[in-house]
C-alpha positions as CSV (number, residue, x, y, z in Angstrom):
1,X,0.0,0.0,0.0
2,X,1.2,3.3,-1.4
3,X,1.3,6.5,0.9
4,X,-0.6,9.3,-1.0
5,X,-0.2,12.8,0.5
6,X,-3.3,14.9,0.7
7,X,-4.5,17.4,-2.0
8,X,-4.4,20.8,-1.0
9,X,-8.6,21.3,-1.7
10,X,-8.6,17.8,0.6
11,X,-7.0,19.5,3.3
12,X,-9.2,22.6,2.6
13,X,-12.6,20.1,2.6
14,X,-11.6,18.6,6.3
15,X,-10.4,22.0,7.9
16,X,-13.8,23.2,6.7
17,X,-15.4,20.3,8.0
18,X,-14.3,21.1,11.4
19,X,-15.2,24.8,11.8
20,X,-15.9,27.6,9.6
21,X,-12.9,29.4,8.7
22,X,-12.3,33.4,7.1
23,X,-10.7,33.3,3.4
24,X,-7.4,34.5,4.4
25,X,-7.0,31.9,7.8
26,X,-7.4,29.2,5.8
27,X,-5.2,30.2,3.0
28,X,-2.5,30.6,5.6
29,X,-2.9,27.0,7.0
30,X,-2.7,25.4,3.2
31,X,0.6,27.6,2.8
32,X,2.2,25.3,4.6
33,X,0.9,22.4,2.5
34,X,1.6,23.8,-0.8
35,X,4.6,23.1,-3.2
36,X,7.1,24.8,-1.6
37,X,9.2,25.0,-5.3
38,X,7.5,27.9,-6.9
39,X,5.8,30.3,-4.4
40,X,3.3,31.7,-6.6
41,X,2.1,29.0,-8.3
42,X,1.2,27.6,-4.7
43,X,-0.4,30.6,-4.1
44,X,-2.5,30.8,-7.3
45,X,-3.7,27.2,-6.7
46,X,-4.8,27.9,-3.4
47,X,-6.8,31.3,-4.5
48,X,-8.4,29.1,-7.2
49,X,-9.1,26.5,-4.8
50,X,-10.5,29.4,-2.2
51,X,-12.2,30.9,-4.8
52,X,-14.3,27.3,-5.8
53,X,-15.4,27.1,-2.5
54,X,-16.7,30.6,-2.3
55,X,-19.0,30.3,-5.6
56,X,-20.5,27.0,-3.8
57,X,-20.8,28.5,-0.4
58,X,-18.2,26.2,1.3
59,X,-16.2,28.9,2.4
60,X,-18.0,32.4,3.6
61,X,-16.3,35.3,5.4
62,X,-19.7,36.8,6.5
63,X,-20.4,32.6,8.0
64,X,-17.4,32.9,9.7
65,X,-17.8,36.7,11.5
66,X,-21.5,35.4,12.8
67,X,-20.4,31.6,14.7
68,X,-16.8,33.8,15.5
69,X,-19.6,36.5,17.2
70,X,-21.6,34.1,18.4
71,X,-18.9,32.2,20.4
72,X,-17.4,35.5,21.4
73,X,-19.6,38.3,23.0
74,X,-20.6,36.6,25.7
75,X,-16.9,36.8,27.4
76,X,-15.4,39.5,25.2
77,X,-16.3,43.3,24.2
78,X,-16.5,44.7,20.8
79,X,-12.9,45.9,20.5
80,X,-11.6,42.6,21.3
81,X,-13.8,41.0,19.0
82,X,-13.1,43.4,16.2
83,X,-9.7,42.8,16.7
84,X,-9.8,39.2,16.1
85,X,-11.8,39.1,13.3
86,X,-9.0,42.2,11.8
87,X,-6.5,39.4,13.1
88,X,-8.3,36.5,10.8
89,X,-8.6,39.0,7.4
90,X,-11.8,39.8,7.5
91,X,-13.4,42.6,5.8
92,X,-13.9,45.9,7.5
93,X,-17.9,46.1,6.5
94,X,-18.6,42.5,8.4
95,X,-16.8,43.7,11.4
96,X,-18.5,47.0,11.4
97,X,-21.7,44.8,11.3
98,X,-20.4,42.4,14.2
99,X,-19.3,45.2,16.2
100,X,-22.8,47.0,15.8
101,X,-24.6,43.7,16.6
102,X,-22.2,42.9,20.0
103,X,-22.9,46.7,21.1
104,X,-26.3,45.5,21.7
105,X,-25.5,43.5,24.6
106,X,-22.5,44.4,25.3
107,X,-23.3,46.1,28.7
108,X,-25.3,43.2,30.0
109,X,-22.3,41.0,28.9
110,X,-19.7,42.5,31.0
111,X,-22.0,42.9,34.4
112,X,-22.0,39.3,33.5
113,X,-18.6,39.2,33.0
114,X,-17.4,41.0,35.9
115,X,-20.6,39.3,38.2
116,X,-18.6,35.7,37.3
117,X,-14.5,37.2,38.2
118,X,-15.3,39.3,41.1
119,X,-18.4,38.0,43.8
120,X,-17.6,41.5,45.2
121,X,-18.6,45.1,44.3
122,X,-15.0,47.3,44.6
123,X,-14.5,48.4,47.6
124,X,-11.6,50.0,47.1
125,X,-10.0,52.6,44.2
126,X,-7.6,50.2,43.7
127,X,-10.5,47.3,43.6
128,X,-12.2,49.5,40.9
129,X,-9.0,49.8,39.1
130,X,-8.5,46.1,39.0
131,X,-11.5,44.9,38.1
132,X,-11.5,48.5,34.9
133,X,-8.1,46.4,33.7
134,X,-9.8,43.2,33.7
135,X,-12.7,44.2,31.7
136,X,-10.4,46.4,29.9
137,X,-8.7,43.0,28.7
138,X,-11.8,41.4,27.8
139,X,-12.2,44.1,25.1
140,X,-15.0,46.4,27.2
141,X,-14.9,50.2,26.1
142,X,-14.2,52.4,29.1
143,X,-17.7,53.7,29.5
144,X,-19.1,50.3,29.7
145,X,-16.6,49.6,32.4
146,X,-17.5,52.9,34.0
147,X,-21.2,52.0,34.0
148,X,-20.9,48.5,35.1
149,X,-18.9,49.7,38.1
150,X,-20.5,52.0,38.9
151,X,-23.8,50.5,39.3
152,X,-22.0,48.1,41.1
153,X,-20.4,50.9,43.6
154,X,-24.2,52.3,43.6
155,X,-25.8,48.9,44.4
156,X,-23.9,48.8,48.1
């Protein structure tokens, strides 16, 4: 028995198989899979490849920014979010969208957020400092941090 490597749309099919995936991440991972003899002919038959999928709705940026948003606001804020999907080469008009549709919630997220790290209201300026930089990490703008801890200051 003979040992066939896998064709690059092969590798394409089972990656997308898994998860969805933006244009441009999954061009990256078949880089590595391509003929490395002639870079531009590998990357020519991954575009056409790419470019297959995305005529028969395999392979769909604006699929990818909704499950990516989806899994994502819950935990994280818009600017995080954004960033990701900037990180992942998606287009600027999807992530406007995503960002406008976590903005909705995006206040009730991080009291939920913030509820789950810290049982405790901040007592303390350094408290309310600490628990700003955490939400500050998780991609929160600073006046939904200011509102969430504030109502929390308020509540006690």
């Amino acid at each position: 028995m003979e040992f066939k490597p896998k064709s690059l749309r092969q590798r394409a099919l089972d990656y997308l198989g898994k998860r969805e995936y933006s244009y441009f991440e999954l061009a990256q991972k078949l880089k590595s899979f391509a003929e490395e003899s002639d870079d531009s002919s590998a990357n020519d038959k991954i575009s056409v490849i790419l470019d297959d999928f995305k005529k028969r709705g395999w392979l769909s940026d604006a699929r990818f920014t909704e499950q990516l948003v989806h899994a994502r606001q819950s935990k994280f804020g818009s600017t995080r979010v954004a960033n990701e999907l900037r990180e992942k080469g998606v287009a600027d008009d999807l992530i406007a969208n995503a960002v406008e549709e976590i903005k909705v919630n995006e206040l009730d997220n991080a009291r939920e957020v913030c509820r789950k790290k810290f049982k405790a209201s901040p007592g303390s300026r350094e408290d309310w400092a600490k628990q700003a930089r955490f939400l500050q990490s998780r991609g929160f703008g600073f006046d939904v941090i200011k509102k969430v801890l504030n109502e929390q200051a308020s509540d006690n």
